[in-house]
C-alpha positions in Angstrom: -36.5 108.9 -4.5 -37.5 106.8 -7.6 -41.2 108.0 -8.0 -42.3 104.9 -10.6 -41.4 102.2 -7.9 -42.5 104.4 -5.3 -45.8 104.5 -6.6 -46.0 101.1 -7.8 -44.9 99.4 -4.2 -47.8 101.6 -2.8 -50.1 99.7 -5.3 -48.2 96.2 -4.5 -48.6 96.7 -0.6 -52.4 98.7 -0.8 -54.4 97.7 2.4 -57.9 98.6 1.1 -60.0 95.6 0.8 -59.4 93.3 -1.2 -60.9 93.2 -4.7 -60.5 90.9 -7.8 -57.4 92.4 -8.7 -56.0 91.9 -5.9 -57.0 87.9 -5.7 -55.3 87.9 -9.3 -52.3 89.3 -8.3 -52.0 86.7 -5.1 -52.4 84.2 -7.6 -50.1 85.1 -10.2 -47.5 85.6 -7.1 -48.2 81.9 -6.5 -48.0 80.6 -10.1 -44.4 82.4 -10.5 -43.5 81.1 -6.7 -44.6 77.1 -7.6 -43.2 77.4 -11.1 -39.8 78.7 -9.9 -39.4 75.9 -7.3 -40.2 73.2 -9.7 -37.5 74.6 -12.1 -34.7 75.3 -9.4 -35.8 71.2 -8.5 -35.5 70.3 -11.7 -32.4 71.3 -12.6 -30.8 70.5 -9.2 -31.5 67.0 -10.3 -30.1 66.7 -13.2 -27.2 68.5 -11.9 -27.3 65.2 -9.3 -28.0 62.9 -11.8 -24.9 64.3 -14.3 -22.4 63.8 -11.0 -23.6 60.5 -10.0 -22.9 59.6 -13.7 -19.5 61.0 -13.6 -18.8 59.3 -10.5 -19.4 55.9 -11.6 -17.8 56.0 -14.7 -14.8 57.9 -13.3 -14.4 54.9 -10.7 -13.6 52.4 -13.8 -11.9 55.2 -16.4 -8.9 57.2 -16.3 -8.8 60.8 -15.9 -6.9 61.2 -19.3 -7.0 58.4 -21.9 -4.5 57.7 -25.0 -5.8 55.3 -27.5 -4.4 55.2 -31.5 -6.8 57.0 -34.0 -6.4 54.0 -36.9 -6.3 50.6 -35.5 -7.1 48.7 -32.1 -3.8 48.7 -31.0 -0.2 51.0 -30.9 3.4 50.2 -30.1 4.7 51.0 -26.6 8.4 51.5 -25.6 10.4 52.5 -23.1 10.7 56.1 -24.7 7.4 56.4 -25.4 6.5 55.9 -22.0 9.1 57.8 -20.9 8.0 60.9 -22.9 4.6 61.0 -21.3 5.8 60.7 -17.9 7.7 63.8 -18.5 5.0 66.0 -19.4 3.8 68.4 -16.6 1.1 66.7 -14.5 1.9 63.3 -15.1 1.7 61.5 -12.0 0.4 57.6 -13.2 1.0 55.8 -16.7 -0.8 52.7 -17.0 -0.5 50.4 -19.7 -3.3 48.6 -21.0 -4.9 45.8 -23.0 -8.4 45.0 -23.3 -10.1 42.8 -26.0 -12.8 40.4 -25.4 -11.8 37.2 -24.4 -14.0 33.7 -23.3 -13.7 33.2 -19.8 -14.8 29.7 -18.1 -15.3 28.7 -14.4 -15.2 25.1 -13.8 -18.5 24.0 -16.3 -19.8 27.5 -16.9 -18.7 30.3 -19.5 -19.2 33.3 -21.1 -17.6 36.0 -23.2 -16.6 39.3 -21.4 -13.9 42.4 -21.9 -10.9 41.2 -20.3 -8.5 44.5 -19.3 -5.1 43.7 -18.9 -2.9 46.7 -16.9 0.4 47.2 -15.3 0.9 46.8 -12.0 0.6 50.6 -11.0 -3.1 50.4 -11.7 -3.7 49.9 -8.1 -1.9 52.8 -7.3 -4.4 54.7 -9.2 -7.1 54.2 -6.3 -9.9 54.5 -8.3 -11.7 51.3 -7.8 -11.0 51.1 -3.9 -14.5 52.4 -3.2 -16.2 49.8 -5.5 -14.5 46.6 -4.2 -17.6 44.4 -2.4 -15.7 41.7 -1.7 -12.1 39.8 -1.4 -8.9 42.1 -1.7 -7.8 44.4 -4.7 -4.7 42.4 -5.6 -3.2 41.6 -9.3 0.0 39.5 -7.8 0.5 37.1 -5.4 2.8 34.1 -4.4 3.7 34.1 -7.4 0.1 33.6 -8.7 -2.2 36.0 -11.0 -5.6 37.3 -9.5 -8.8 38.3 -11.3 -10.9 41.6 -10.3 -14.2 40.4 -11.3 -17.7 42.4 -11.9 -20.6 41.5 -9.5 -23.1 40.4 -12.5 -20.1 38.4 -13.8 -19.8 36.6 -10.5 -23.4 35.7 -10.3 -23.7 34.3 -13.4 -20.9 31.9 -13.2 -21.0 31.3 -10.2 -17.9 32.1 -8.4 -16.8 32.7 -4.4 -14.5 34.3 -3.8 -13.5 33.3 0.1 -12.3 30.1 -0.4 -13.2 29.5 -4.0 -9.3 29.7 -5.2 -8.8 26.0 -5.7 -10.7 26.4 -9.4 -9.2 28.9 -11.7 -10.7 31.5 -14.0 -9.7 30.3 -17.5 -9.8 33.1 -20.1 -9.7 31.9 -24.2 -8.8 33.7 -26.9 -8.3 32.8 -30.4 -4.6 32.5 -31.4 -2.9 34.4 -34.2 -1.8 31.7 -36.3 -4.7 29.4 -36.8 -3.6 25.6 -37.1 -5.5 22.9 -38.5 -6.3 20.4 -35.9 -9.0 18.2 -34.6 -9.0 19.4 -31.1 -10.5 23.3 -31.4 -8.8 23.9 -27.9 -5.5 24.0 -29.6 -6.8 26.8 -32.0 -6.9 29.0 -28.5 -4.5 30.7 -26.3 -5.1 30.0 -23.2 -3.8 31.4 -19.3 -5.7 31.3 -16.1 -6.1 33.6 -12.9 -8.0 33.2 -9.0 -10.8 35.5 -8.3 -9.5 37.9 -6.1 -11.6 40.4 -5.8 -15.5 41.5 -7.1 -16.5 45.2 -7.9 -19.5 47.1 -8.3 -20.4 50.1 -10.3 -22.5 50.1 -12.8 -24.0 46.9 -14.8 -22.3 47.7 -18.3 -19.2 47.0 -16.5 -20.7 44.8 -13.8 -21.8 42.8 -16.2 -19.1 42.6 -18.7 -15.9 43.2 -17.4 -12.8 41.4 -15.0 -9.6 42.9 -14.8 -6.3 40.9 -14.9 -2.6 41.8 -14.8 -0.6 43.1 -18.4 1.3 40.4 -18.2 -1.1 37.7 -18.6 -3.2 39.5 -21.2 0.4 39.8 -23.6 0.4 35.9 -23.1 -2.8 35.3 -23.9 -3.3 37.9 -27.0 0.5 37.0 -28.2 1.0 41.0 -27.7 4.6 41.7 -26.5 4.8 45.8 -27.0 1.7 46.4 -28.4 -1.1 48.3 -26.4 -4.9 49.0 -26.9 -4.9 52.1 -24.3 -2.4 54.3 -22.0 -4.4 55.4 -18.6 -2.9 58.7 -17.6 -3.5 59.8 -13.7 -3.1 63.6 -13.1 -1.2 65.2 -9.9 -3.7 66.6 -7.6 -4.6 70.0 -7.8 -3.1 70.5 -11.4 -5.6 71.0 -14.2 -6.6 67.8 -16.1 -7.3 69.4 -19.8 -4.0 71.6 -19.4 -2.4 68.0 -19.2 -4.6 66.6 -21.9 -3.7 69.6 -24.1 0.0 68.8 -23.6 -0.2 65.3 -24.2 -1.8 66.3 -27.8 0.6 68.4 -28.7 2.9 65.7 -27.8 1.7 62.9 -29.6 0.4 64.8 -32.7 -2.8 63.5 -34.7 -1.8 59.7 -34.7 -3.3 59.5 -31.4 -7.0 60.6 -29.3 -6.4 62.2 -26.0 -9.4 62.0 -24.1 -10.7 63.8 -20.6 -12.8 61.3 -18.7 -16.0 63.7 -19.6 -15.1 63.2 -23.8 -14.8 59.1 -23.2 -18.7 59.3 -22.5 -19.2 62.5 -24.3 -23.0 61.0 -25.7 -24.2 60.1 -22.4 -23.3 63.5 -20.7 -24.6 65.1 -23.9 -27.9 63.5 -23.5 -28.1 64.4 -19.9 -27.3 68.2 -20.8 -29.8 68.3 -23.7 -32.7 66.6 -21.6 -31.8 69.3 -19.2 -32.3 72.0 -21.7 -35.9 70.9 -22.9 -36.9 70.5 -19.1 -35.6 74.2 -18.7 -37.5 75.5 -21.9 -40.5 73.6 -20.8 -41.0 74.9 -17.7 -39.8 78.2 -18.7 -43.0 78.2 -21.3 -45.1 76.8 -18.0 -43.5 80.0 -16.3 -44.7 81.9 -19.2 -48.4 80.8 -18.9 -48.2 81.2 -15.4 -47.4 84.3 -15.9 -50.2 85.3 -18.1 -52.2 86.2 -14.4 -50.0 89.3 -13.9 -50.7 90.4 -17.5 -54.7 90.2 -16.8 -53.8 91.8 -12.9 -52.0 95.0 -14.5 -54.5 95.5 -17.2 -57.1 95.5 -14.8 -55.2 97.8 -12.7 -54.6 100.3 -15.4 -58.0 100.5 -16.2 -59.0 100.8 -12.0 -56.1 103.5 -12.0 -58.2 106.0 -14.8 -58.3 108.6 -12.2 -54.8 108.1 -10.4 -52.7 108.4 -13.9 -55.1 111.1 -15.2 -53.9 113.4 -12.2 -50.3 112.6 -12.4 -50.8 113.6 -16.3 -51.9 116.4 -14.9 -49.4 117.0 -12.5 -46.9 117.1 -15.3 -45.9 113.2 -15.1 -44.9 111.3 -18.4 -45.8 109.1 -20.4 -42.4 107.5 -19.4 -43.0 107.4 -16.2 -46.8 106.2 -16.1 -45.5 103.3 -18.5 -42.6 102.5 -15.8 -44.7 102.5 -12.6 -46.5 99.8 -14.5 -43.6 97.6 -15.3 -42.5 98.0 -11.7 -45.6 96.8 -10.7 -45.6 93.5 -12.5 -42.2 93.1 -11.3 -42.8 93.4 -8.1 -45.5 90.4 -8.3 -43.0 88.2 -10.3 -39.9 89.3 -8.3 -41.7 88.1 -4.7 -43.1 85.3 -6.4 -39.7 84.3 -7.7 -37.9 84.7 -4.8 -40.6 83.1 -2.6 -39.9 80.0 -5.1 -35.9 80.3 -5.4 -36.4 79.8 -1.4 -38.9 77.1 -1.3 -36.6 75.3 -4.2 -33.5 75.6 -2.0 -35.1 74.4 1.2 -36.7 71.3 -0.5 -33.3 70.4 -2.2 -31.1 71.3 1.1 -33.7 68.8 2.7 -33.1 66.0 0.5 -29.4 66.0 0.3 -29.2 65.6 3.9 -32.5 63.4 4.5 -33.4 61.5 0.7 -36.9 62.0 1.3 -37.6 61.2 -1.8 -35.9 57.5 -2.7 -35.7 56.2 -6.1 -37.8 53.4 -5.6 -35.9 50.1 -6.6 -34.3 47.9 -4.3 -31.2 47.5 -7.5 -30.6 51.4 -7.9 -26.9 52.9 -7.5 -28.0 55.3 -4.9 -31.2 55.1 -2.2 -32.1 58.7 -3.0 -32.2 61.0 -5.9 -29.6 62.9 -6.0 -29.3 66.8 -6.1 -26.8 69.0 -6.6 -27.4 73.0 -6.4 -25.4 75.5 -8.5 -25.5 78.8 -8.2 -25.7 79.7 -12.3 -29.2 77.6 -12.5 -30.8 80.1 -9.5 -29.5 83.2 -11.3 -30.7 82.1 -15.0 -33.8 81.2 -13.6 -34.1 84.8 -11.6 -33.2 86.4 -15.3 -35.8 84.4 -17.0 -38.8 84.9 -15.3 -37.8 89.0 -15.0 -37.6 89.1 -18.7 -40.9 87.2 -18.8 -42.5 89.4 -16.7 -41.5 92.4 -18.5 -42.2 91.2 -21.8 -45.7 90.0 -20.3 -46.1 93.6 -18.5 -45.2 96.0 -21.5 -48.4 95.9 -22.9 -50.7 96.8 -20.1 -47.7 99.2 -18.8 -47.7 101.1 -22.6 -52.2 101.2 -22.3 -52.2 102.7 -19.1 -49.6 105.5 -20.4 -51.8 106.2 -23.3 -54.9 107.1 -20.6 -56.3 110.5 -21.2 -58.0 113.0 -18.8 -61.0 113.0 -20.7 -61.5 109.3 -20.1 -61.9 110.0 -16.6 -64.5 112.6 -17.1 
């Protein structure tokens, strides 16, 4: 039998009346509890908000992306091509051109990213989610077709069921500038229907259509020359195993990006708010906690008598200093698990109910969103048991240091 926690659950459990030390110890048990839930909550959201951000963004971007270290743009061949198809994992390779372009419906106009890709883009599947309205087509009786952002289609203007009798114009300015009255003839220019709109997220909502290759190496006078190669990975094969490959492939002329290093800032900011919320509530925990320091001080002077006859009895100081420590983590070990519980039922509850909504008619997602992981529940347990042990040393290392003649 392990006599320290033996002793020390009889203290935790007493059923003589209840005394001050006592309340103190409910209410520490009730700090640590409320404390703990807030942190699990916490950090479940940000785990919700960090997946809803890597959902969005991984609707519009590629898994793996190639662009060329120096310069805007790279050649593209055959071979090339070729060469990255045969790596292990390769299951897509999209070529792309994007650049920002002037595009006009009928009187109205505005400057946008216009991204050009081959024709196994839709093959990709990534966007077939987002598409609000019309049909996710580049080609078409022999015509081109526009996939347009919502916020673009408001603020020109455009339908899309029957709105195909007036173009989408798209500008840009040509290579070899010639002198001439009319500035039209200083621009390339090509045009496309509006085939379909899509909705993610308003940077690209607002900012972005999508047109067949072929019409962006007209208008940019680019025959083999590419801004960006869109890589999609087999399923079930390991995406930075691919992207590793693909850089020892193409050598330092080249970035290689995952789709989490293409908006490394943003997750990074998400990570380190998530850090300072845990190191804030952890020093909340720690304040909290302060109730089960006063509890066991109190308690090691109430127990004079009770540690003066175990000195007696032959007990050490060891021991008398460990029955101590149990006893403060006992109070912050049911208080913890009490709030790991209460955390898991509220976040259970709102993934499958969204009580709590975000509260504007124009946000991605009705409710917040929350994602548990099973690493934040056991750094949290860890944290507040090295908390409460640092907290209960030094009542623990006064009550060992009682001496019989204090009782007398």
């Amino acid at each position: 039998m392990n006599t320290p926690l033996f002793i020390a659950r009889r203290y935790f459990v007493s059923k003589k009346k209840t005394n001050f030390i006592n309340v103190i110890s409910a209410i520490s048990m009730m700090g640590v509890a409320f404390v703990t839930m807030s942190l699990v909550i916490a950090l479940s959201v940000f785990n919700g908000l960090e997946d809803l951000i890597r959902s969005l963004y991984n609707a519009f971007d590629p898994q793996i992306k190639i662009t060329a270290l120096k310069g805007k743009t790279f050649h593209v061949d055959s071979a090339f091509l070729r060469k990255i198809q045969n790596i292990e994992g390769v299951e897509l390779v999209t070529e792309v051109i994007e650049d920002n372009i002037l595009l006009k419906y009928r009187e109205d106009q505005m400057v946008i990213k216009a991204k050009g890709v081959s024709d196994n883009f839709t093959l990709q599947h990534r966007m077939d989610s987002m598409i609000v309205e019309g049909k996710f087509i580049l080609h078409g009786d022999s015509l081109d077709y526009a996939i347009i952002g919502r916020g673009v289609q408001y603020k020109l203007s455009i339908p899309i069921e029957g709105g195909g009798s007036y173009p989408l114009q798209l500008w840009y300015p040509k290579n070899k500038k010639a002198l001439s009255l009319n500035p039209e003839k200083m621009f390339n220019r090509e045009v496309a229907l509006p085939g379909a709109v899509f909705a993610i997220e308003k940077q690209y909502d607002d900012g972005y259509i999508i047109v067949p290759l072929r019409l962006m190496q007209q208008l940019l006078d680019y025959s083999d020359k590419r801004t960006a190669i869109e890589i999609k990975v087999k399923d079930g094969v390991w995406i930075d195993g691919v992207r590793n490959r693909l850089r020892d492939l193409l050598g330092d002329d080249f970035v290689v990006q995952n789709s989490d290093e293409q908006h490394a800032s943003l997750l990074k900011a998400v990570k380190v708010e998530k850090l300072f919320m845990n190191i804030t509530i952890s020093f909340i925990l720690a304040i909290a906690s302060l109730n089960i320091f006063f509890s066991l001080t109190m308690l090691a002077i109430d127990k004079k008598k009770d540690v003066a006859i175990l000195f007696s009895m032959g007990a050490s100081t060891n021991l008398i200093k460990t029955i101590f420590l149990f006893e403060g983590m006992l109070i912050a070990f049911t208080g913890a698990i009490s709030g790991l519980l209460m955390g898991y039922a509220i976040c259970a509850l709102q993934q499958k109910f969204g009580f709590v909504s975000m509260g504007m008619e124009t946000s991605l997602v009705d409710a917040y969103p929350v994602k548990m992981e099973v690493w934040d529940f056991v750094t949290t347990g860890i944290t507040i048991l090295l908390i409460t042990f640092i907290i209960s040393y030094r009542p623990a290392l006064r009550a060992s240091k009682v001496s019989i003649k204090d009782t007398l």
